[in-house]
C-alpha positions in Angstrom: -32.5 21.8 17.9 -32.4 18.3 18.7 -29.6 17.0 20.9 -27.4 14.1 19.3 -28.6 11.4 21.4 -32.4 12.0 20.8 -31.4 12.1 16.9 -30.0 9.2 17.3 -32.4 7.1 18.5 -35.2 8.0 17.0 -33.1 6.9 13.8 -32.7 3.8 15.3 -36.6 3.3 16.4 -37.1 3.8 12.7 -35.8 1.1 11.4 -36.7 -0.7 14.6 -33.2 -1.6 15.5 -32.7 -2.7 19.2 -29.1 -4.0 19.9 -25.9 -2.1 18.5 -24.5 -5.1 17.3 -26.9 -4.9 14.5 -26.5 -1.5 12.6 -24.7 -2.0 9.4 -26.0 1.6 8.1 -26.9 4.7 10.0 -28.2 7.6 8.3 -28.0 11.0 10.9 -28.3 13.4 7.1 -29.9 16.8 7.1 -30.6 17.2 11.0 -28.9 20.3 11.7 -26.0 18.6 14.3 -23.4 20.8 15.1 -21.8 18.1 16.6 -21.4 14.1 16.7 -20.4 11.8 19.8 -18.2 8.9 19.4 -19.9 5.9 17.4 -18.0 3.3 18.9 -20.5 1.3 20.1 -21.4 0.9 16.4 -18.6 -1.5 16.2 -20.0 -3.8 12.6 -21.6 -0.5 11.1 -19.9 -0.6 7.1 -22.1 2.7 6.3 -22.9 6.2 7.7 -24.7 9.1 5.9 -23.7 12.4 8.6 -23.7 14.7 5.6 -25.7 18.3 5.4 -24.9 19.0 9.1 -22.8 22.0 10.3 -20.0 19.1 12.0 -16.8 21.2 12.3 -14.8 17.7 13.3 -15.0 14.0 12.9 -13.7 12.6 15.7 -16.5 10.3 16.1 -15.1 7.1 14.5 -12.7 6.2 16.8 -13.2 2.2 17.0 -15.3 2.0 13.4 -12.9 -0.2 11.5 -15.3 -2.3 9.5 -16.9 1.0 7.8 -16.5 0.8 3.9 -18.4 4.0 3.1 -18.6 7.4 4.6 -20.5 10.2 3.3 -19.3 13.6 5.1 -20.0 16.1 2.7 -22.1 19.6 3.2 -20.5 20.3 6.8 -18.0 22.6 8.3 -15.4 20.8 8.1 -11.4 21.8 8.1 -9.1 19.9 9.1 -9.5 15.5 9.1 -6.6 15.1 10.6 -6.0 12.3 13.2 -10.0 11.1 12.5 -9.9 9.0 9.1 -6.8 7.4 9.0 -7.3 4.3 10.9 -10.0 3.8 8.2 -8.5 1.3 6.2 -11.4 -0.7 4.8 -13.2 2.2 3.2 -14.3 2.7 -0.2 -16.3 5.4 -0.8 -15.2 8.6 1.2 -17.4 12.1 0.3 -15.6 15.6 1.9 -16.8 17.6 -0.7 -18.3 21.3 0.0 -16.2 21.8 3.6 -13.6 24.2 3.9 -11.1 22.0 4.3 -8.0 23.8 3.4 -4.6 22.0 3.2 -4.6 19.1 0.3 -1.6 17.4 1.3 -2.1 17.0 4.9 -5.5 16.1 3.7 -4.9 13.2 1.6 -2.1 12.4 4.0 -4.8 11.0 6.5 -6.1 9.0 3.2 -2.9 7.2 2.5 -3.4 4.1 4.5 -6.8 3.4 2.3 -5.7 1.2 -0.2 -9.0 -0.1 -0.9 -10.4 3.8 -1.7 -12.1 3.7 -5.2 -14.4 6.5 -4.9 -13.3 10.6 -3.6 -15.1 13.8 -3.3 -13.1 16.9 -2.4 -14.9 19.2 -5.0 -15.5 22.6 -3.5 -13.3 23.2 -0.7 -10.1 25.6 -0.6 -8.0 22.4 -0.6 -8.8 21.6 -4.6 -8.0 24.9 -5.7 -4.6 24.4 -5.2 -2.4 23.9 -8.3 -1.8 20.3 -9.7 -4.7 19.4 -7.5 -6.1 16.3 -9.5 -2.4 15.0 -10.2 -1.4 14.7 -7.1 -4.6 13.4 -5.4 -4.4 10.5 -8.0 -0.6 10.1 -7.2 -1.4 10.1 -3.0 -4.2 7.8 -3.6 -3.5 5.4 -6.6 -6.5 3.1 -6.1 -9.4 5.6 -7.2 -11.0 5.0 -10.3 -13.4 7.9 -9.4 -12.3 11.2 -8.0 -15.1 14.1 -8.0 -17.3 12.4 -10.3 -14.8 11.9 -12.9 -13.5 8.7 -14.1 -9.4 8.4 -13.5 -8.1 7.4 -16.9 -4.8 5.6 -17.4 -2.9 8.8 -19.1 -4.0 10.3 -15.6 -2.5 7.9 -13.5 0.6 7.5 -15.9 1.0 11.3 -15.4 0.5 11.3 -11.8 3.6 8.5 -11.6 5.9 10.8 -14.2 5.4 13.7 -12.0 5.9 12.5 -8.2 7.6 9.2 -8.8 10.6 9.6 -11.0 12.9 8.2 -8.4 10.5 5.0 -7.6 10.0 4.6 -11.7 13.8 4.7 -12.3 14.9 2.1 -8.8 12.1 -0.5 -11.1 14.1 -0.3 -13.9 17.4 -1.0 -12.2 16.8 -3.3 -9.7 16.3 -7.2 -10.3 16.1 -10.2 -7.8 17.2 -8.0 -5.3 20.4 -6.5 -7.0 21.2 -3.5 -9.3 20.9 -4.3 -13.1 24.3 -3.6 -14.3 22.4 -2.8 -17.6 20.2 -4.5 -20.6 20.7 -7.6 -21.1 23.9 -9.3 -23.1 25.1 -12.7 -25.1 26.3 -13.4 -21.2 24.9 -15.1 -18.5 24.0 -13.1 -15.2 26.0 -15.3 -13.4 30.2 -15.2 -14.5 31.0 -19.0 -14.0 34.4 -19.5 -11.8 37.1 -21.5 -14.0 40.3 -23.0 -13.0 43.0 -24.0 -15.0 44.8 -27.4 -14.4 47.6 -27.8 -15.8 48.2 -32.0 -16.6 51.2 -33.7 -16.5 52.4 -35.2 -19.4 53.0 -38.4 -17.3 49.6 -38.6 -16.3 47.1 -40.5 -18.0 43.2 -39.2 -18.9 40.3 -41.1 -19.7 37.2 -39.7 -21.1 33.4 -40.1 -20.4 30.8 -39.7 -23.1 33.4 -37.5 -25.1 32.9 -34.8 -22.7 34.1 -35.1 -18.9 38.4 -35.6 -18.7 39.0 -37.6 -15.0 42.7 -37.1 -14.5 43.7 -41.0 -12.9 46.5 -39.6 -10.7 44.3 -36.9 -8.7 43.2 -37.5 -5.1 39.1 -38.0 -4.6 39.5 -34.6 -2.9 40.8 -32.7 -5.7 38.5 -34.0 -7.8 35.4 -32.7 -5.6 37.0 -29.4 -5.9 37.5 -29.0 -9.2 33.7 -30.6 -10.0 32.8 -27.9 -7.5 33.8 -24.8 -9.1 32.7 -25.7 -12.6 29.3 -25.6 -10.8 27.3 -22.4 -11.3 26.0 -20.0 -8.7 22.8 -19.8 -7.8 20.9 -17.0 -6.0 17.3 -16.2 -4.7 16.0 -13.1 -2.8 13.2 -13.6 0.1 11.3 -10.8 1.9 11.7 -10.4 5.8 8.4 -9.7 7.1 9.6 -10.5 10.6 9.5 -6.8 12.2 6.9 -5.5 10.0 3.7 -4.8 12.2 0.4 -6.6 11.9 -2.5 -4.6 10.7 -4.1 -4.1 13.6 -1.4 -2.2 14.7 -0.8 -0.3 12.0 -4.4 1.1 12.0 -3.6 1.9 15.6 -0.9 4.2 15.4 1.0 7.2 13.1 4.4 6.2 13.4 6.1 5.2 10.1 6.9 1.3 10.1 9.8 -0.2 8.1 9.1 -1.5 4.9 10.4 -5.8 4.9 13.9 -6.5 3.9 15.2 -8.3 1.0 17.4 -11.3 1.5 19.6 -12.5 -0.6 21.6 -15.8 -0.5 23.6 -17.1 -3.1 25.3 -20.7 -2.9 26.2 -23.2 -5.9 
């Protein structure tokens, strides 16, 4: 049996690569490794084929941000946890035939993946746990393939029923940053502030345009009031993306980060 570093150089003489900087793929399939050391120095590699060895872990992608595909299927794998998540850029991701065993703490290490369109977890202990496809497609809502089978819309509609009644029902009450106080009425969202002057019957009026009543005997101050809360109030929501990390750091670590706040101001 080969050791890892011979394998991998002689898969490197083949395609007669010289400096590190310049693998893009590496393909280390069907050569009997039992195990894999760290392919950092790999830094700009997007693909790696490691499937059909007898790999029990895969640890070895510690600093491999850029990869986009990553085909780790036909090993011994059971338990990814702590190896894929900083993965963020991948697309294609193949775990099927392992023995991995726990689906949620599975696709848990998936979650930061928003870009992942393709999954295999066909034929490990993990998928034959009830509800299996409807909650992978609800833990990982960008795949439009999962085990070789398109996701269809009444699959991801499904998926949202079932695990996101809570998020589905805060949507439909929540606008611009407030709580919906219900549909829609005859009335504006905004209840206009009135107040009520009462005129003297001394004091003389003139009108503007048939429309606008400036009372002769009020001070230029009153006047700016009363213009003032005939106005109508206005209000606009902002998010706060002040203490929400970069992505670099959230690749980096496992602690949950807060989600940006919602400001509201409101002025006439």
């Amino acid at each position: 049996m080969a050791s890892f570093q011979k394998t991998l150089e002689i898969a490197l003489q083949k395609r007669g690569i010289k400096r590190d900087k310049d693998v893009d793929e590496l393909y280390l399939s069907q050569r009997n490794l039992l195990n894999c050391e760290d392919l950092k120095r790999f830094k700009y590699m997007k693909k790696l084929w490691i499937n059909g060895n007898k790999l029990r872990h895969a640890n070895f992608l510690s600093c491999n941000f850029h990869l986009s595909e990553l085909y780790l299927h036909d090993n011994h794998l059971s338990d990814i946890s702590g190896c894929l998540r900083h993965l963020t850029c991948l697309v294609v991701l193949t775990l099927h035939n392992n023995q991995l065993t726990h689906l949620e703490k599975t696709l848990k290490e998936l979650d930061k993946m928003k870009s992942l369109s393709v999954l295999n977890l066909f034929n490990n202990p993990a998928a034959q746990e009830p509800g299996y496809r409807t909650f992978t497609i609800h833990m990982c809502p960008s795949l439009t393939l999962l085990d070789r089978s398109e996701v269809t819309r009444n699959e991801q509609e499904k998926a949202s029923q079932m695990y996101s009644q809570d998020k589905t029902l805060a949507k439909s009450r929540v606008a611009f940053g407030r709580k919906s106080e219900g549909p829609p009425t005859s009335h504006s969202a905004f209840t206009r502030r009135t107040t009520s002057v009462k005129q003297d019957p001394t004091e003389t009026t003139n009108q503007v345009n048939g429309n606008l009543k400036i009372n002769t005997n009020e001070s230029p101050e009153e006047a700016v009031n009363i213009r003032f809360l005939k106005k109508s109030l206005t209000m606009y929501s902002i998010f706060d993306w002040s203490k929400v990390p970069r992505l670099e750091a959230r690749r980096q670590t496992d602690s949950q980060f807060s989600l940006p706040r919602i400001l509201t101001f409101v002025y006439r």
